[in-house]
N, C-alpha and C positions, 0 to 999 in steps of 0.2 A: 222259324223262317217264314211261315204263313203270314204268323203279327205281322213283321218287317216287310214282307209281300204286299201287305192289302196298307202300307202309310207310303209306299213308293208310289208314286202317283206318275212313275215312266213307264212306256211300255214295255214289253224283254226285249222288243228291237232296240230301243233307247238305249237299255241296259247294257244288250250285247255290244252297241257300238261302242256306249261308252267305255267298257272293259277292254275291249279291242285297240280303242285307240290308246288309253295307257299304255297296253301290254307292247305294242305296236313301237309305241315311241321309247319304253324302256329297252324294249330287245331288237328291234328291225324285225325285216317281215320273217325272215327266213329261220329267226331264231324262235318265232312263236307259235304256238300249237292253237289249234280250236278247241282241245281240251284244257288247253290252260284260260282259254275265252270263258267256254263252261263253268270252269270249277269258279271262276271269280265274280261268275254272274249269278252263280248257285243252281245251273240248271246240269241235264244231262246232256254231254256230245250230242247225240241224234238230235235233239230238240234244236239245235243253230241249224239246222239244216230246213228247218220249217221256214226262217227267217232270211236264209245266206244260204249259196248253193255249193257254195266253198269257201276258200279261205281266202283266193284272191277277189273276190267278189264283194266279201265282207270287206279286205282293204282298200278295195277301192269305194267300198260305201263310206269308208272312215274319209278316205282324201277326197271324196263330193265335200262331206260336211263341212272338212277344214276349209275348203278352198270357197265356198259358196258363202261362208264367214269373213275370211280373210282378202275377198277379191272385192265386197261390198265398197269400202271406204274409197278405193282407185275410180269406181264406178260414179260414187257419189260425186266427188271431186270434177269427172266428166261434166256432170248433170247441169251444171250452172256456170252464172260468169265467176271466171277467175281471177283468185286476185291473192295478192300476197298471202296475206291473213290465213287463207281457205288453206294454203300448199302449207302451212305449217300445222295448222289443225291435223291435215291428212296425214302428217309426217306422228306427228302427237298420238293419233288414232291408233298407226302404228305399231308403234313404243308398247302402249298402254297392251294392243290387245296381243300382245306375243309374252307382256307379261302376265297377262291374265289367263293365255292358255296358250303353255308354251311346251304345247307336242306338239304341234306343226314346225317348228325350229327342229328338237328331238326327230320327229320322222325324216324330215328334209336329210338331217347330217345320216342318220342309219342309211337311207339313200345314197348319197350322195359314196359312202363309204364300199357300203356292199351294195346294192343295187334296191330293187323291188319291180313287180309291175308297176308299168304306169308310171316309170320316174319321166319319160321326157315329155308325157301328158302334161304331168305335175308341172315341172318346169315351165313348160311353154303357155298356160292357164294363167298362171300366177306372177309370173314375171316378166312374160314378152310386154303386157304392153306398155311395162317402163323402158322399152328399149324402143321405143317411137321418137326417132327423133324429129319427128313433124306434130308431138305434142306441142302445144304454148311453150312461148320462149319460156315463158318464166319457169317453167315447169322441167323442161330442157336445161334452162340455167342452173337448178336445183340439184339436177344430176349429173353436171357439169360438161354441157354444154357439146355442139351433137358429136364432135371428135373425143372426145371423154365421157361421155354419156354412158355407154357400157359397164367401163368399168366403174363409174363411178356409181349405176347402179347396182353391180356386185359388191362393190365397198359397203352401200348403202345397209344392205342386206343381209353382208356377212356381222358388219356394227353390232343392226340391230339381233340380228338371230343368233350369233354365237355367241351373243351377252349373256342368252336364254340356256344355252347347253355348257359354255366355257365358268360362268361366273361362280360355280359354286365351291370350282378350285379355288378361286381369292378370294375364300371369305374370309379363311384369318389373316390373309396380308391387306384388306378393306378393314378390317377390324366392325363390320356391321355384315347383317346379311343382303347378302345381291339383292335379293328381293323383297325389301323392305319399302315403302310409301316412299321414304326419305332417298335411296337411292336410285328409285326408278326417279326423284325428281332430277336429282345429279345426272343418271344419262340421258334425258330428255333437256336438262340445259344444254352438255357439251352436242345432242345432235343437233338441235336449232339452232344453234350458236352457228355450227358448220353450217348450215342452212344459208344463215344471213348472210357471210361470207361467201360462198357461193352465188346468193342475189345480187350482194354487192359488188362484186366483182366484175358483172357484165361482160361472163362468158360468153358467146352465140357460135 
């Protein structure tokens, strides 16, 4: 364990969140223990307390992380002029990082089901501010337009992130795996495809 200690070049906070956030997203909050945090980080219970002063503190260290990852790209998009091009990169961005770490989807649905702290934090961080409907039209158009804008930000949302928790039921009716190079390209055609459609449309 030492060997494997001294090639880990994360610290046990790293370590802990990263265990946490797995266990987090496999089980919802309620369902996970700090000793199950421990045993898969290899340390003992009392030592997450050097790090974490509880269990709800630690999950809210985990949704810092997610969300201060996850809120970048909408930020980015702010930063500069807009322009088509940029809202489907953002849209791309997306896609890309819910399938490259897709316990922020997993946490969301455990939320959303049984609760946690911090869910309408969570909520309102990460999502309110697609629901501006005095962002750019073009951007408003995308999310269909400000009397549809809502839910077509919920649609958006639920697309991309229930693809991340639902798809592993249709792997044998896909006949490949959801999460393969080849079918993240498939749902990253049909969402910009919807995308265009939506530009084109000239909703307002």
């Amino acid at each position: 364990m030492s060997e494997l200690a001294n090639l880990d070049s994360r610290t046990t906070a790293e370590r802990i969140l990263d265990a946490a956030e797995d266990l987090f997203a496999e089980k919802g909050y309620a369902a996970t223990s700090l000793g199950e945090v421990a045993d898969a980080v290899g340390i003992r219970s009392p030592s997450l307390y050097n790090h974490f002063r509880n269990k709800e503190a630690l999950y809210s260290a985990v949704l810092e992380r997610l969300l201060e990852v996850f809120s970048a790209p909408l930020a980015e998009l702010d930063s500069g002029v807009l322009t088509r091009q940029r809202i489907f990169d953002w849209l791309e961005t997306i896609v890309r990082m819910h399938h490259e770490r897709p316990n922020l989807a997993r946490l969301l649905q455990h939320a959303a089901l049984s609760g946690g702290p911090q869910t309408n934090q969570l909520i309102e961080r990460l999502f309110s501010p697609m629901f501006d409907v005095n962002r750019p039209t073009e951007v408003v158009s995308v999310l269909g337009g400000k009397e549809l804008q809502p839910w077509a930000v919920m649609a958006l949302n639920n697309m991309v992130m229930s693809y991340v928790t639902m798809a592993p039921m249709y792997r044998d009716l896909l006949g490949e795996d959801p999460f393969s190079p080849e079918a993240l390209d498939k749902q990253l055609e049909l969402i910009l495809k919807l995308a265009h459609l939506a530009l084109e449309s000239g909703i307002e």
